[in-house]
Backbone as numpy.savetxt, mean C-alpha at the origin, in Angstrom:
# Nx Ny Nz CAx CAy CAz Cx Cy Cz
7.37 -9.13 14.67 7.79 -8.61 13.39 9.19 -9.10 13.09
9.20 -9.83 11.99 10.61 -10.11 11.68 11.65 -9.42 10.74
12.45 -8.78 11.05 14.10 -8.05 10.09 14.73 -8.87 9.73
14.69 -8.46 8.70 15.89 -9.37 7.65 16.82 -8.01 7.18
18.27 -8.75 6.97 19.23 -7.51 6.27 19.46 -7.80 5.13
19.63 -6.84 4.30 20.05 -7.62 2.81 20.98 -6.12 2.36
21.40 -5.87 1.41 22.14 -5.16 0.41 21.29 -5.08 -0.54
20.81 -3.61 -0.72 20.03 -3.46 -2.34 20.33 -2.04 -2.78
20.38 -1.99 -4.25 20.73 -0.63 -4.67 19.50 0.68 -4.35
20.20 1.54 -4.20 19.34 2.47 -4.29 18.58 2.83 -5.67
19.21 2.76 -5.94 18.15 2.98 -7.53 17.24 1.85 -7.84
17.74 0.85 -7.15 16.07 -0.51 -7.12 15.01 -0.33 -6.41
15.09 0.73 -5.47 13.81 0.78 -4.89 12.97 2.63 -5.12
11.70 2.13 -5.12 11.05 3.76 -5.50 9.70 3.55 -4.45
9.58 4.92 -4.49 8.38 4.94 -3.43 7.29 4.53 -3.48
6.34 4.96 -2.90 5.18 4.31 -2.85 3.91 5.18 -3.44
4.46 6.31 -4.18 3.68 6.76 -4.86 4.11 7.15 -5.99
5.03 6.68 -6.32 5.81 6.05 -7.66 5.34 4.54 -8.43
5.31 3.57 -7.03 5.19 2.49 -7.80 2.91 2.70 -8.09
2.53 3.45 -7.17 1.02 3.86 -7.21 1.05 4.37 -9.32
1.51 5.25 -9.03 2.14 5.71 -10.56 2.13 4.89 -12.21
2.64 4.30 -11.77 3.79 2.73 -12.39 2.11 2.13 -12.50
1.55 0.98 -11.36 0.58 0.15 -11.57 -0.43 1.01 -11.94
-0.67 2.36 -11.86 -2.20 3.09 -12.36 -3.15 2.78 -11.75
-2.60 3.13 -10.02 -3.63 2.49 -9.34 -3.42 3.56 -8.03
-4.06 4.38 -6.95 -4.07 5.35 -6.20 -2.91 5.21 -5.24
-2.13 6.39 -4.36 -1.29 5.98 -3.60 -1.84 5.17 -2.42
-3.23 5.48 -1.84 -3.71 4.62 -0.85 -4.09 3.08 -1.23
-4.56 2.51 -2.39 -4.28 1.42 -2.87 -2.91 0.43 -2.58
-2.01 1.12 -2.74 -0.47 0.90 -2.69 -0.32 0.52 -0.98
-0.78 1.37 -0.35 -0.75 1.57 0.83 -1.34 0.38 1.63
-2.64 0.18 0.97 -3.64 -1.31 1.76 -2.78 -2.32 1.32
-2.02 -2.70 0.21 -1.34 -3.70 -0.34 -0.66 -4.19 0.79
0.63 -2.96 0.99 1.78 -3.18 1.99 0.73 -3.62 3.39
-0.24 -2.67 3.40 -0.53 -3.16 4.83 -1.44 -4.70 5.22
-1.12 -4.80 4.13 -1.96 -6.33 3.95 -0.96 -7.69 3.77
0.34 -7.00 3.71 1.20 -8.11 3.04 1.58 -8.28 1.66
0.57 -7.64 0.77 0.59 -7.99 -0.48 1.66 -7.87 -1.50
2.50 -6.71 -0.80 3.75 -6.02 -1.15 4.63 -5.68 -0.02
5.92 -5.94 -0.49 6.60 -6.24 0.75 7.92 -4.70 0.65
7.82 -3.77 1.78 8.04 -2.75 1.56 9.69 -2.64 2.55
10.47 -1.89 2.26 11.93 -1.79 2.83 11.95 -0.32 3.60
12.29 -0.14 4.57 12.29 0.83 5.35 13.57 1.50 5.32
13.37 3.00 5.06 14.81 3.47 4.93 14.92 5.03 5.46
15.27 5.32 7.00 14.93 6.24 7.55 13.33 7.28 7.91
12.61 6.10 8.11 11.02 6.66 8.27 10.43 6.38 7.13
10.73 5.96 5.97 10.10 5.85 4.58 10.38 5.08 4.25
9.08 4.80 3.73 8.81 3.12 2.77 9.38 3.18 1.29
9.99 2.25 0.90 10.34 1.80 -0.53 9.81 0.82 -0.82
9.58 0.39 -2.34 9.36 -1.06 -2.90 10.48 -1.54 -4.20
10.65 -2.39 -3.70 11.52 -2.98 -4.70 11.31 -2.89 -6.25
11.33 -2.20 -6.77 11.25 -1.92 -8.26 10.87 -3.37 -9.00
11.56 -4.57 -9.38 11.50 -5.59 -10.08 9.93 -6.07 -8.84
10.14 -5.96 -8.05 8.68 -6.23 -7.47 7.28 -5.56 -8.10
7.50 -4.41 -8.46 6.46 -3.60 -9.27 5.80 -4.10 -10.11
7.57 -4.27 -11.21 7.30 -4.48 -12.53 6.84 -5.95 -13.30
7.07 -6.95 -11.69 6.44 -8.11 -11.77 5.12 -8.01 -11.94
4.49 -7.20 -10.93 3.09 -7.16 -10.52 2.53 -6.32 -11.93
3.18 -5.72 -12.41 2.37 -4.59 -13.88 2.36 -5.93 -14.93
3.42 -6.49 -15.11 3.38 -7.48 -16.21 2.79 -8.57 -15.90
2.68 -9.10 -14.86 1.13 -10.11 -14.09 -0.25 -9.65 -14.86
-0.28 -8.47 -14.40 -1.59 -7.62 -14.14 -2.20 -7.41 -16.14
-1.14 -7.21 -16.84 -1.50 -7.10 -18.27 -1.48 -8.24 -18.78
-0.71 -9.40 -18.27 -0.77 -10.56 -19.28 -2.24 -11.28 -18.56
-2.59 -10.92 -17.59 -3.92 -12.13 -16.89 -5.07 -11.24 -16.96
-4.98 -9.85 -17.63 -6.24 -8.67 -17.34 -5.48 -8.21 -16.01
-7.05 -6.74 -15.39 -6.75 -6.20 -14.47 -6.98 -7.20 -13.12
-5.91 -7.35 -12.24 -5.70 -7.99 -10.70 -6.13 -6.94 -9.62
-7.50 -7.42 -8.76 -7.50 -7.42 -7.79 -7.35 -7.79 -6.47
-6.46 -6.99 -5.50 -6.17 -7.64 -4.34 -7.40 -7.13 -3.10
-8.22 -8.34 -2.76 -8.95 -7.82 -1.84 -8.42 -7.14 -0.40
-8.26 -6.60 0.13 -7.92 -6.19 1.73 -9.16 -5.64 2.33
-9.53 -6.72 3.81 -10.44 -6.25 4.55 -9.69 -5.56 5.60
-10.88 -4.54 6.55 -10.36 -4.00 7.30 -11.14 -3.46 8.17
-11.42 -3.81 9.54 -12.35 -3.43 10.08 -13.21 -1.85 9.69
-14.26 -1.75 9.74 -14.70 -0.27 9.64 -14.52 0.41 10.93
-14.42 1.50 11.16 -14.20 2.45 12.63 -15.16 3.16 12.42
-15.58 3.21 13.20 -17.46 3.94 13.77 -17.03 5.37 14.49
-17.63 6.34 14.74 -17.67 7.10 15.51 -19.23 7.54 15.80
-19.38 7.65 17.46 -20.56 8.08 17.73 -20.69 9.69 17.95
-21.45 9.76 17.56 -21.98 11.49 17.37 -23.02 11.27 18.58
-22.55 12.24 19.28 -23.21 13.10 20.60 -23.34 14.41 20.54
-24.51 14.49 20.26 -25.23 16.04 19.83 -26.00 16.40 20.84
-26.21 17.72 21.04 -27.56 18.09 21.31 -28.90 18.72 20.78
-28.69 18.19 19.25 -29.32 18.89 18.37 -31.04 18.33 18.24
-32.25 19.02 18.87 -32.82 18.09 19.00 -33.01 18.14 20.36
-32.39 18.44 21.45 -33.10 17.96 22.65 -32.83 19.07 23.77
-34.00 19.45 24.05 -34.57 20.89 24.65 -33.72 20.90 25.90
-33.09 21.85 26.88 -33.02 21.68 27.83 -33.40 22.20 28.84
């Protein structure tokens, strides 16, 4: 994982269910983005931010080309059910 340092205002960055807000699109949406790369998120004591002009890029993308989808795959997680429902003992 690579850190980079930079200087940015606080008022440039908003959360992640702010910018969910903003694009009109769910906070877990927001969520697969970052975890996909798609959006690149700043860490600031346990909590994620996004760069505001990053948002408002992606909203004014998204209206001038129609609605943008970002695919993100992700493995499915299975769980096996062990019952005894069904079997006499």
């Amino acid at each position: 994982m690579t850190t980079k340092t930079f200087t940015i205002k606080a008022e440039d960055l908003i959360t992640l269910t702010k910018a969910a807000k903003l694009l009109d699109v769910s906070h877990a949406t927001v969520y697969r983005w970052v975890e996909a790369r798609k959006l690149a998120v700043v860490h600031v004591n346990n909590r994620m931010f996004i760069d505001r002009k990053q948002v408002e890029d992606l909203k004014k993308r998204r209206d001038q080309d129609g609605f943008m989808v970002f695919t993100v795959r992700r493995k499915i997680k299975t769980r096996s059910h062990k019952s005894n429902y069904g079997n006499k003992a």
